[in-house]
N, C-alpha and C positions, 0 to 999 in steps of 0.2 A: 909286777907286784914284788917290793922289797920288803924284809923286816931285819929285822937283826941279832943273832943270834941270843940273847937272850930270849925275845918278842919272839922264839920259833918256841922256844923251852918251855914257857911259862904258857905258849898255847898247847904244846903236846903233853906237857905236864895234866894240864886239866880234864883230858879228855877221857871219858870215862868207859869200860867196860858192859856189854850189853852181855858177858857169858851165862847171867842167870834170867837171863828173859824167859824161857819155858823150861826148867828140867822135867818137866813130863813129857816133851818131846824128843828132848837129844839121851844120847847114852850117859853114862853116868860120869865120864870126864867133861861132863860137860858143854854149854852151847858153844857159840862162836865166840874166839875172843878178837880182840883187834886185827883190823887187816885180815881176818877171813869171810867166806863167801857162802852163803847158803842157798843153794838152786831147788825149788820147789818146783816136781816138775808131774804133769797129769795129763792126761784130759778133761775134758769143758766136763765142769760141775761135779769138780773128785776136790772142792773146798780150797784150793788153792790160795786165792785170793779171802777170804774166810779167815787163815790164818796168818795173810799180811796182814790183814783189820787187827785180830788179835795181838800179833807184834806190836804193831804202831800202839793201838793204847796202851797195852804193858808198857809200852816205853815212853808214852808222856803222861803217862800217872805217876801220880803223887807217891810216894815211899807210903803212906799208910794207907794208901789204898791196893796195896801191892805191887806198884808202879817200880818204873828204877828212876822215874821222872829226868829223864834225858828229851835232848830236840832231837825229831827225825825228819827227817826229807821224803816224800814220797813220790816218784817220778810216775807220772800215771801215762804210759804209752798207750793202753787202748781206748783211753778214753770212758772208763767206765767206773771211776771213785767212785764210790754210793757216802758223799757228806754224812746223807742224814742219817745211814747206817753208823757211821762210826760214830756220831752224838749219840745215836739210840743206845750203842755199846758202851760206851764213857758216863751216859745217866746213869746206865744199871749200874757201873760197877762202881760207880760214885756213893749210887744210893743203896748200895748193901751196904756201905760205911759208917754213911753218915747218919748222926743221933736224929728220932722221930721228931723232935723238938727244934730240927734247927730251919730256920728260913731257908722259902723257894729262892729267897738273892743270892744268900750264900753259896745255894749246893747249885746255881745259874753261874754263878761268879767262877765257882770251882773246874765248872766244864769252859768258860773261856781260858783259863788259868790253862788247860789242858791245850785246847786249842793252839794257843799262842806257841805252844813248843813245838808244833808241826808247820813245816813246809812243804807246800805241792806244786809241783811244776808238771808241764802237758807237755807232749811234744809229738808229730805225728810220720815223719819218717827218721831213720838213720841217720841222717844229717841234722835231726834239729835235735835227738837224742845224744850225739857229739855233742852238740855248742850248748847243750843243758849242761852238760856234763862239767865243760869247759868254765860254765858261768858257776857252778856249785862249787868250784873253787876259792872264790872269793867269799864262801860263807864259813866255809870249813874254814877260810884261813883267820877270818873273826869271830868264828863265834866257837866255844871250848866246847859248849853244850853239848853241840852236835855230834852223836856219835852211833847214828842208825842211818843207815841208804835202804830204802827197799821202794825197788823196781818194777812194776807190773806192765808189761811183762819183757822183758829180753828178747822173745822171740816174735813180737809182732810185726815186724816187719820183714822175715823173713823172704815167705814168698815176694814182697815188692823187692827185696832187693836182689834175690833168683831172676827176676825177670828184665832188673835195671841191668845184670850183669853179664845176661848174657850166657853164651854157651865158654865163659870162662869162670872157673871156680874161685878163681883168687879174687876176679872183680865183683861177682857173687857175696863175696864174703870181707872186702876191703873195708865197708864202714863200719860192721860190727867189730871189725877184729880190732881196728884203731880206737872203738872204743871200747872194748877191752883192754886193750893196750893202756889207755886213759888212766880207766879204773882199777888197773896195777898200781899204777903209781900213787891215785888220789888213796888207797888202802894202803899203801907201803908209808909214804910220808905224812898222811895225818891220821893215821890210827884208828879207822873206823871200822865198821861191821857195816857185810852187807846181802841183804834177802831179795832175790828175786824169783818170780813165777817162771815156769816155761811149759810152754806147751805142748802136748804130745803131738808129734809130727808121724801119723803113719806113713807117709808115702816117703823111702825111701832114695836118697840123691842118687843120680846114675852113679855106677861103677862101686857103692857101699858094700861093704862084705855084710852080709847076712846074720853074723856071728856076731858084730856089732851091736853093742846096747843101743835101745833105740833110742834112748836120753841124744844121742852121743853126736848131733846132727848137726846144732851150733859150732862156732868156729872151734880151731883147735886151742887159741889163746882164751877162751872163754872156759873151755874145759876145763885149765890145766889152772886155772883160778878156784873154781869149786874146791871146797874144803872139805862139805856136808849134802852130801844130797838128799833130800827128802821124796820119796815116791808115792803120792798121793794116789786112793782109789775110795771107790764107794760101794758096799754092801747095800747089793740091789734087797728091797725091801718089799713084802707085799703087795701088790696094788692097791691103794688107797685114793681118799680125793681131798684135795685144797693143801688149808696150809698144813694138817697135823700129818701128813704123808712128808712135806718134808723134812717135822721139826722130829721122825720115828728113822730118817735115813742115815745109816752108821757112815764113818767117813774110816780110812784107813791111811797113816802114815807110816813109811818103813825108811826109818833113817839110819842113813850111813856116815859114819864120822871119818877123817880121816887125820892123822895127827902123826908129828914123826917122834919116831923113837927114840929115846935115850941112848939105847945100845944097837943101836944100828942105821945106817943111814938109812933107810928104807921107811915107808912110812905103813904103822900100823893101822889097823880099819876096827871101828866098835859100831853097835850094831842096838837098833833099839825099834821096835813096835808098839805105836798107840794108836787107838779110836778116840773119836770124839760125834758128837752131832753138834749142827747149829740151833740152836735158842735165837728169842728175842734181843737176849741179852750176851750173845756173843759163842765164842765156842765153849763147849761143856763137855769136859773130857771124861770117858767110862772110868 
């Protein structure tokens, strides 16, 4: 793939900032700007993927709908997109906007319009998570739009590749770190933002020190990429039944930014606490 330098200019020139996607969730310098990494990371059913959906529509809504109306790509590793979740998200928040008077075509029209700015690709080991990788470069490299990656999840493969690797660590860990390694570069040279889930892993690698955050269990090139980390949990809630038990269940985010300093090479950390629950219509922050 050749272009030439002006044809690089005129594509990074256009690419656009996602750092005001949610300020209700990042600290007050705000979210991610270009070329940073946000790791959302929990356990199963602490909303995780909740507030990929949320991203992704903030991000191929319309500016009057409060969108930033950018294209995102979403690589869906476990196999588990809910489409008609993120259409049900995108009517709601379509239809708090639009006037009681306008046609079901238009405000139909509006959610393909939406549509069309999203990309998803599947992929179901570490190696087809590479050559996704590999292949999203030639979109990045045409299209200016695009300026959201979010990945559900980074860690799904873990254990299969624990067990392709072996009682050695490095071959345990060779195809996420390469693509990591990857997604250094496609962040550095086209200028994107990018959100991915990860999963709480309690069990421990042999030889970990203890003292270790348990985040900390992916490769170490994967690490040292996070920019933001997000700590999802959920505020267990009364016993209840059906759906209103889950639409009453508090979710908890504790995010850490991290940014470097002016005056000093070291990098500073800001620090920010939200709740939200899930609605029909998406996440609804206290």
């Amino acid at each position: 793939m050749t272009e030439s330098g002006a044809q690089l200019f005129a594509r990074l020139d256009g690419r656009r900032s996602v750092r005001d996607i949610e300020p209700r969730l990042f600290p007050d310098d705000g979210g991610p700007l270009p070329g940073e990494v946000v790791e959302l990371f929990g356990s199963e059913g602490t909303g995780k993927t909740e507030l990929l959906y949320h991203f992704l529509c903030r991000g191929v809504l319309p500016l009057a709908a409060g969108g930033l109306e950018v294209e995102v790509a979403f690589v869906d590793t476990d196999y588990t997109l809910d489409m008609l979740r993120v259409v049900s998200i995108l009517d709601s928040r379509l239809g708090a906007v639009s006037s009681s008077g306008s046609p079901a075509s238009s405000h139909d029209a509006m959610v393909r319009s939406c549509l069309s700015r999203l990309l998803v690709m599947h992929c179901s080991s570490s190696s087809q998570l590479l050559l996704t990788l590999h292949s999203l470069e030639t979109w990045l490299a045409s299209r200016a739009g695009l300026a959201l990656l979010l990945i559900d999840s980074m860690s799904a493969f873990y254990w299969l590749d624990r067990c392709e690797g072996g009682a050695s660590v490095a071959k345990q860990e060779e195809k996420l770190c390469r693509c990591a390694q990857l997604l250094t570069r496609l962040l550095r040279d086209y200028r994107i933002s990018l959100m991915a889930s990860c999963h709480a892993n309690r069990r421990r690698c042999s030889g970990a020190s203890s003292s270790e955050p348990e985040w900390q269990y992916l490769c170490r090139p994967w690490q040292r990429l996070v920019t933001h980390r997000m700590l999802c949990s959920r505020q267990e809630a009364a016993p209840e039944g059906g759906k209103e038990h889950k639409k009453s269940q508090l979710f908890i985010v504790h995010c850490t930014s991290s940014h470097s300093s002016s005056s000093s090479a070291t990098k500073a950390k800001s620090y920010r606490t939200s709740s939200f629950r899930v609605t029909d219509g998406g996440v609804d922050f206290i």
